[in-house]
C-alpha positions as CSV (number, residue, x, y, z in Angstrom):
1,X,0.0,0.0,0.0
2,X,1.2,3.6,-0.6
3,X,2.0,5.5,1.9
4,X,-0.2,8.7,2.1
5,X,1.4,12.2,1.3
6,X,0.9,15.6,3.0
7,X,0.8,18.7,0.8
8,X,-1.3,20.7,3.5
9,X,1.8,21.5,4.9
10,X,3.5,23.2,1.7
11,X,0.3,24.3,0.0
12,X,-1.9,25.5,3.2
13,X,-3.3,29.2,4.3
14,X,-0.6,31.2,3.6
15,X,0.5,29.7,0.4
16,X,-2.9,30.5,-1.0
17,X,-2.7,34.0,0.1
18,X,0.9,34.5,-1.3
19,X,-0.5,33.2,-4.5
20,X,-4.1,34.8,-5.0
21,X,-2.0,38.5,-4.1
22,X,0.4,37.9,-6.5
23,X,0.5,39.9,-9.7
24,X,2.6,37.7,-12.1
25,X,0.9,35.0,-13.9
26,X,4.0,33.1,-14.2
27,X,4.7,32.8,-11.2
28,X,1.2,31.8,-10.3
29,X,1.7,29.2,-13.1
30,X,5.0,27.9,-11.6
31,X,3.3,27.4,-8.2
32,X,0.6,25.8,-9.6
33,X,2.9,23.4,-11.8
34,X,4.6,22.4,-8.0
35,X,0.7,21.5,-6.3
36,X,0.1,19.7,-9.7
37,X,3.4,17.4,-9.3
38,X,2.8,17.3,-5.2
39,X,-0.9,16.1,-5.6
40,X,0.1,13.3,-8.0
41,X,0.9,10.5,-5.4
42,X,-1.3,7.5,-5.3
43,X,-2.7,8.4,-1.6
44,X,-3.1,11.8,-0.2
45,X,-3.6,12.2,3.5
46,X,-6.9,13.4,5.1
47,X,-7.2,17.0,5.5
48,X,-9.4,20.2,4.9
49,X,-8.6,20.8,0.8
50,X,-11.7,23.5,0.7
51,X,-9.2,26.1,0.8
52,X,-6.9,24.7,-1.8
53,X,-10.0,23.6,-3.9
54,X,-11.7,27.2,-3.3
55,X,-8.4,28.8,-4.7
56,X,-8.1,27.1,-7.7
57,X,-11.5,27.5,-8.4
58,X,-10.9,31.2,-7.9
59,X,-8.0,31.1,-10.3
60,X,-9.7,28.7,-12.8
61,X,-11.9,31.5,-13.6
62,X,-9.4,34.1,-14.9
63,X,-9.2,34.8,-18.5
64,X,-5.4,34.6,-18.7
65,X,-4.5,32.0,-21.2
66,X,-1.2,30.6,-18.9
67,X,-3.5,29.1,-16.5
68,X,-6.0,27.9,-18.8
C-alpha cells in the first residue's frame, strides 16, 4: 500500500494567500505546476482541501490563457 502524502503543509493558508496577491501569472503558473506534481501520489492524506479547492476554483476563472 502507498503510503499517504501531506501537501497541506507546503500548500496551506498562507501559500494561497501569497498566490491569489500575487500579480505575475508566471509565477502563479510555476506554483501551480509544484501543487500539480505534489498532488500526484497514489494516496493523499486526510485534511481540509476547501481552501486549496476554493483557490483554484478562484484562479480557474481568470481569462489569462497561462493558466487555462
Amino acid at each position: 500500500m502507498a503510503p499517504e502524502v501531506d501537501i497541506l503543509t507546503t500548500f496551506n493558508g498562507d501559500w494561497i494567500t501569497t498566490l491569489e496577491a500575487e500579480k505575475k501569472w508566471l509565477i502563479k503558473k510555476d506554483e501551480l505546476v509544484k501543487l500539480i506534481e505534489a498532488a500526484s501520489v497514489p494516496k493523499l492524506k486526510e485534511g481540509d482541501y476547501s481552501g486549496v479547492v476554493a483557490c483554484l476554483l478562484k484562479l480557474s476563472k481568470d481569462s489569462q490563457v497561462v493558466v487555462a
